[in-house]
C-alpha positions in Angstrom: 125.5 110.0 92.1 125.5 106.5 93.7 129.6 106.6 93.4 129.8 109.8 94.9 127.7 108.5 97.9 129.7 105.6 98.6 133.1 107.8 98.4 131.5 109.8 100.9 130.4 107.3 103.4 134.0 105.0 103.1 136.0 108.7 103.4 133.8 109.3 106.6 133.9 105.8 108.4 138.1 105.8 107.7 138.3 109.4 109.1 137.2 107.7 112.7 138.8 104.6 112.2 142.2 105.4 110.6 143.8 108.6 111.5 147.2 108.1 113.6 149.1 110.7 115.1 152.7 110.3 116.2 154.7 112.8 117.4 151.7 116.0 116.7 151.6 114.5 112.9 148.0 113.0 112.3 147.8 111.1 108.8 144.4 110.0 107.4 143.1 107.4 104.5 140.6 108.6 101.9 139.1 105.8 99.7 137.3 107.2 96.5 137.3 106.9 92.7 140.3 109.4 91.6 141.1 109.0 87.6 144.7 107.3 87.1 146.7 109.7 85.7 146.9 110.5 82.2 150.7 109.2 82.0 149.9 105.5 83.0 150.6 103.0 80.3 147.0 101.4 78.7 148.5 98.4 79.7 149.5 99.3 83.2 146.1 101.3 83.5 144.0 98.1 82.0 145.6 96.1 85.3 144.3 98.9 88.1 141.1 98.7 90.1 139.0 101.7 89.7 139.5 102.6 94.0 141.9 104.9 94.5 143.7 105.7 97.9 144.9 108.9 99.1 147.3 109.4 102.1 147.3 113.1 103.9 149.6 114.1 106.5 147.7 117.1 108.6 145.3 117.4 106.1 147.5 117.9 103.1 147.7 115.2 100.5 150.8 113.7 100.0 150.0 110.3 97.9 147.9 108.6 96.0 148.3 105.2 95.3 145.7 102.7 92.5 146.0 99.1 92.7 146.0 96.0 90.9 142.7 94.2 90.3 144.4 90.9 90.8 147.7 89.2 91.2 148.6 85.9 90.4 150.1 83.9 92.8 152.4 80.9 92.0 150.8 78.8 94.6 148.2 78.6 97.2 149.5 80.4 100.6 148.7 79.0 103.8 149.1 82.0 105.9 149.3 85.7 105.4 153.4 85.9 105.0 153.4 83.2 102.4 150.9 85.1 100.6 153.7 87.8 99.9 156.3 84.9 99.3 154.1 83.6 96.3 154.2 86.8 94.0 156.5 87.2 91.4 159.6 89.5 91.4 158.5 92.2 89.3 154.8 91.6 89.9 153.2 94.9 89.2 151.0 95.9 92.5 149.8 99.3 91.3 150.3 102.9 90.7 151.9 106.0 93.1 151.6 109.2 92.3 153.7 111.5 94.8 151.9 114.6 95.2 154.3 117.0 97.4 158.3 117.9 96.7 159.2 115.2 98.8 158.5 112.1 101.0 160.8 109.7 102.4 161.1 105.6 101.8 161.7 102.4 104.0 165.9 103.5 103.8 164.9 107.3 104.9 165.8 107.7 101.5 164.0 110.8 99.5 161.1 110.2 97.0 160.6 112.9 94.6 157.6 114.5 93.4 156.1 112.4 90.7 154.2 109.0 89.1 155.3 105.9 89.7 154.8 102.4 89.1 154.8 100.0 92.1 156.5 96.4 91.1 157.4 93.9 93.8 160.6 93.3 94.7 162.9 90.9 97.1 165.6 92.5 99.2 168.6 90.4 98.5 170.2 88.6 100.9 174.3 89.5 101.2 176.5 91.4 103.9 174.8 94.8 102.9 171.1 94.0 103.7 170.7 91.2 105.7 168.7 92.3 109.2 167.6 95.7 107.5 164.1 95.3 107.3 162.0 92.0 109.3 160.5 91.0 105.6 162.5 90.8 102.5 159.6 91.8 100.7 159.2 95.2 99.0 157.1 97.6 96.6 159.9 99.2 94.6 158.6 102.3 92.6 160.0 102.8 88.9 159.5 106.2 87.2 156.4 106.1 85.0 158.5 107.5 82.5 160.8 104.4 82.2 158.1 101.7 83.5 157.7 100.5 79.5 161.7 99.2 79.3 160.3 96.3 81.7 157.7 94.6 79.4 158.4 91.7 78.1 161.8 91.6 80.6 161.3 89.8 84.1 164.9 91.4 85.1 165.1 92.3 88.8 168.5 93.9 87.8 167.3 95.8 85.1 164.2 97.0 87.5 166.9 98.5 90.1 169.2 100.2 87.6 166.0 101.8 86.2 164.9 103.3 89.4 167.8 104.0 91.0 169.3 105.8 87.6 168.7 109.6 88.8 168.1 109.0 92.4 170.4 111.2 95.0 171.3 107.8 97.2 172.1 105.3 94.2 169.6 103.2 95.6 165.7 102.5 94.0 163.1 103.6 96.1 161.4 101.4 98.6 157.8 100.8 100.5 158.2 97.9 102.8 155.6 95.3 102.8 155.1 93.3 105.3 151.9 90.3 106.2 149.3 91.0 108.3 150.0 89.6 112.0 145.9 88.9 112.3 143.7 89.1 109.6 140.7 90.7 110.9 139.1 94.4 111.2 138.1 96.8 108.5 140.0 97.0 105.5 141.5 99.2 104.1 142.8 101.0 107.0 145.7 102.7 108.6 147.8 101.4 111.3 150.4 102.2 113.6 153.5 99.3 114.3 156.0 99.6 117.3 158.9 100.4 115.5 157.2 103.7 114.7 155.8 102.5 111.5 152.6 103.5 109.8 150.9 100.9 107.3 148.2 101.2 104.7 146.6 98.3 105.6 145.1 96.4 102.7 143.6 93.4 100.8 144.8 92.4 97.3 142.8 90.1 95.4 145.0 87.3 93.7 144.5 83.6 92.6 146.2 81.0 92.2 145.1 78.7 89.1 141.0 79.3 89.1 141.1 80.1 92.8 140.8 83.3 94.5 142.7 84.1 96.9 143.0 87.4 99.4 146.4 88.7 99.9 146.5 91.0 103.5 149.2 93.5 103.1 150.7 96.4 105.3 152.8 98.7 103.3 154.9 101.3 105.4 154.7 104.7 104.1 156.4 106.2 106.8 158.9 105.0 109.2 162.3 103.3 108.2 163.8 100.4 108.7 167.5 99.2 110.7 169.8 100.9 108.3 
């Protein structure tokens, strides 16, 4: 009953803090205590806090998204962009469940209905991405189906032919994240950047060695980048 409560009272202090409408579209943030799907790896599942975060557009759910309960970080950051810069390629940062026939990612390109797993990833840095996005920094999202073929394997190739493999554009799909510009307010949240973006603003918990460390996060969910 006490769970229940506290779902409640975050849902109703996000409903007045975090809708955003753009363009007669108003989308809204529910925090509550949804089960991870039944398809997530023990071992995935083992690695996700118990909040889960759902994403409507109008009122209709279109995603819900469980995070990690901790990432490590390869060193101390000092700020909130070299917080990003310290997780490993390949880090995993949670689990995405697309819940309508289709959404779109950072390239415009289409996400299919389905469960996902959310690993970081680095935009590489040649002819055909350079000045596409402003961070380099990305959530890819593998299908949970094929998410196992990475354990054991820190291959950023391998990662990218796995979740482009039956995509329409050849090309994995992509949430941008990007660092917090101040670190302050409520969190989570939803936000609204000038390039017509819309973040789930967040804070992961990582550490680096004993240390604990907070990791501020914007992830786009809608909005694309300079393709």
């Amino acid at each position: 009953m006490k769970h229940g409560m506290a779902r409640f009272a975050t849902a109703a202090v996000l409903a007045m803090i975090g809708p955003w409408a753009a363009y007669g579209v108003e989308f809204t943030l529910d925090v509550g205590e949804k089960p991870v799907p039944a398809g997530v790896s023990p071992e995935v599942k083992a690695q996700l806090a118990p909040k889960s975060y759902t994403l409507s557009e109008d009122g209709a759910a279109f995603m819900d998204i469980w995070l990690v309960s901790e990432i490590a970080l390869s060193a101390k950051p000092v700020d909130a962009k070299e917080a990003l810069e310290k997780m490993p390629q390949i880090q995993l940062l949670g689990v995405a469940e697309v819940l309508v026939p289709e959404r779109h990612d950072f390239r415009d390109d289409p996400i299919g209905k389905g469960l996902y797993v959310m690993r970081l990833a680095l935009q590489p840095q040649d002819g055909n991405h350079m000045g596409t996005a402003p961070f380099d920094t990305f959530a890819m999202l593998i299908p949970n189906a094929r998410d196992g073929e990475l354990k054991g394997v820190p291959d950023h190739k391998k990662m990218v032919d796995i979740a482009k493999e039956k995509t329409v554009t050849e090309h994995p799909p992509i949430l941008s994240l990007q660092p917090m510009k101040a670190v302050d307010g409520e969190f989570p949240r939803l936000d609204e950047g000038g390039e017509e973006w819309h973040f789930l603003t967040i804070k992961l918990p990582g550490k680096s060695g004993a240390e604990a460390v907070e990791v501020p996060v914007q992830m786009v969910f809608e909005g694309i980048g300079d393709l």
